[in-house]
Each structure stands twice: as structure tokens, then as C-alpha cells.
N, C-alpha and C positions, 0 to 999 in steps of 0.2 A: 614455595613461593609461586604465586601466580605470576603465567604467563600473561604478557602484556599482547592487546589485538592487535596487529601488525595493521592492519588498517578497518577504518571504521568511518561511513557514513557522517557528515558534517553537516546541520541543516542552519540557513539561515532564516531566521523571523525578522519581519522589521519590529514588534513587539509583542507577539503573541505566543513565544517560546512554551511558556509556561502553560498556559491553555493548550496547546498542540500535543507535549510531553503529555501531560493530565489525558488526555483524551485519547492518545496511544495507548497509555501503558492499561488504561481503562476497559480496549478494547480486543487487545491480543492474550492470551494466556501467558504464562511465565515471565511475563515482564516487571521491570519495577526504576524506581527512578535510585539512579547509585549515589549520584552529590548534585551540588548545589552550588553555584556562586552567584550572589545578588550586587546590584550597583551598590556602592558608600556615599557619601554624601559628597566625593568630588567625584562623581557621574563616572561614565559622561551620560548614562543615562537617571531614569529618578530613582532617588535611594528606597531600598528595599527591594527594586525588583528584578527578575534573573536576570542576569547577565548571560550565563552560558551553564549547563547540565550536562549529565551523562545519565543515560539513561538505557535499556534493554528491554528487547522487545522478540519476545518466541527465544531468548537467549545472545539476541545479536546485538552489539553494544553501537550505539550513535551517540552524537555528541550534538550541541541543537545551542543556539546564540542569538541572541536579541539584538542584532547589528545596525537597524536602524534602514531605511527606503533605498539603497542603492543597487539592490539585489532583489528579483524575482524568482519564483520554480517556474519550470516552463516543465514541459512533458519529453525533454531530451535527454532526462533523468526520472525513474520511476523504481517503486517497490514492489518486485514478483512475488504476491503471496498464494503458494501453492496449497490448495482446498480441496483433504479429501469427499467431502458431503457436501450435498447442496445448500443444505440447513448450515455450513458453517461459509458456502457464499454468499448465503442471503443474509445472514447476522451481518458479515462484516462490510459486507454492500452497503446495507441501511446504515451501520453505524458511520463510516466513512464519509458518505456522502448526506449524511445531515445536515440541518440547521445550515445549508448553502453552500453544500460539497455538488459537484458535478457528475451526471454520468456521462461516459464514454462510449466507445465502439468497441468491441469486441475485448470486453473484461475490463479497459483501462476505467477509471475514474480521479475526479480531482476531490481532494477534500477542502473542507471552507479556509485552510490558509494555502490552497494552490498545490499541496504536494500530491504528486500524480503516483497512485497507485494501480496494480494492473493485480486482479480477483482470480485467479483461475483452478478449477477443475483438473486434481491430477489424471484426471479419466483425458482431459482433450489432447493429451502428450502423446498417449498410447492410443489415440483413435486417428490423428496426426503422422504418427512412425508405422501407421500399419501396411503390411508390404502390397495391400489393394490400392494402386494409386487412383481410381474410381472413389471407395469408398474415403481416404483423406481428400478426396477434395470437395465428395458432397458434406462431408464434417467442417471443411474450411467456409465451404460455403452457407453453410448454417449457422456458422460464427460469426462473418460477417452481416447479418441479420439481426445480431443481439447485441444488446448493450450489457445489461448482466449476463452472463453466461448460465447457460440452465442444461445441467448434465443431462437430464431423458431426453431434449431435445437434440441435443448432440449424441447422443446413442440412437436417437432414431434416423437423423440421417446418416449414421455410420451404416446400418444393418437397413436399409431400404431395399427392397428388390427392383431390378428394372422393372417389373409387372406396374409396382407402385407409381 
């Protein structure tokens, strides 16, 4: 018997579930959508279209609902997706922030239905934790500088010399 997720990610749409879902599961590897529930013909919203899904994304399950304008994402909730390669923060950069997604400061971004994502580089963790307190803060300060995050550039201000 499968274990049930003790907790799981809730997103609300006013009606764009369905496109979101699609575009996620699109964009992450091993994701897939698990079920489905559509409006019936007594609403409340128009029949045939999601109500509410379940859905996995890198293996982590959310659940996502077409509730209607009473509810916004703001950036006081986001998704840490940690990127070993550049090549796979520049893929999900572009893809995320398409067709009227947002970029950020320093890795966050908004996608076109407002859900705030934040891009990062498992390299900035470890250039961050390093016991040079000089060298994390010119890494900090180099982050602070970029919107997508760009790993040689944060390797070069990790390893700068004073001379430099």
C-alpha cells in the first residue's frame, strides 16, 4: 500500500489550473499529472473544466484548484529548485518565465500565473557555507547583481584574489 504525503503544496488558480499543471509537468523531468476532477453542469464553475488535480513534479505531489479571484500568489511563498548545471538554469529560467513570467533578483522569478519560483545553483550553497568569510560575501555580492543566476560568475567572484 502506498504511503499517503503527509503534506503537499495547495495552489490556487482563479482559472488557469489546467494550463499551469500542463506547463509544469512540461517543464520538470519525472513529473506527470495523477487525476483529474472537472466542474458538472451544476458549477459552480463551467462544466467541463478542472476543478481541482493532483499532480508531481521531480516526484513531489501538489494539488492545484480553479477557486475563482479571491486569492493571489505573492512571493511570501515560492519553489526552491536546486540546478546542478547552468544549462539546466538557463532551460528552466526561459521556460518559467515565458509568454509573461517575470524575472527576479537573485534567482527568484514569477511565472505568467504569479507563482514565485526561486532558480538556484547547487554550487551557490557551497560557495555560500565556505569558511572564507571574504570569499561568501564577494559570492553574495555577486548574487546580488544577477537576476538569473550564472554559476562561472559566481565562481569567479568566490576565487578572486585581492591583486584582482
Amino acid at each position: 500500500m502506498k504511503k499517503v504525503q503527509k503534506i503537499t503544496p495547495y495552489l490556487w488558480f482563479i482559472d488557469q489550473a489546467e494550463e499551469a499543471i500542463n506547463l509544469y509537468v512540461s517543464v520538470f523531468n519525472d513529473s506527470k499529472i495523477v487525476s483529474v476532477t472537472r466542474f458538472g453542469e451544476q458549477g459552480p464553475g463551467p462544466a467541463g473544466q478542472l476543478m481541482s488535480a493532483t499532480f508531481e513534479l521531480e516526484g513531489q505531489p501538489f494539488m492545484a484548484l480553479n477557486g475563482g479571484p479571491q486569492f493571489k500568489f505573492n512571493e511570501a511563498i515560492s519553489f526552491f529548485v536546486s540546478c546542478e548545471t547552468q544549462q539546466e538554469v538557463d532551460e528552466l529560467w526561459t521556460k518559467l518565465t515565458a509568454d509573461g513570467g517575470e524575472e527576479g533578483r537573485c534567482g527568484w522569478l514569477k511565472d505568467k500565473f504569479g507563482v514565485s519560483w526561486q532558480i538556484v545553483p547547487t554550487v551557490l550553497n557551497e560557495l555560500m557555507q565556505d569558511q572564507d568569510a571574504e570569499k561568501s560575501n564577494r559570492v553574495m555580492q555577486a548574487m546580488f547583481t544577477m537576476n538569473k543566476l550564472d554559476i562561472e560568475r559566481l565562481k569567479q567572484a568566490a576565487y578572486q584574489t585581492a591583486a584582482n
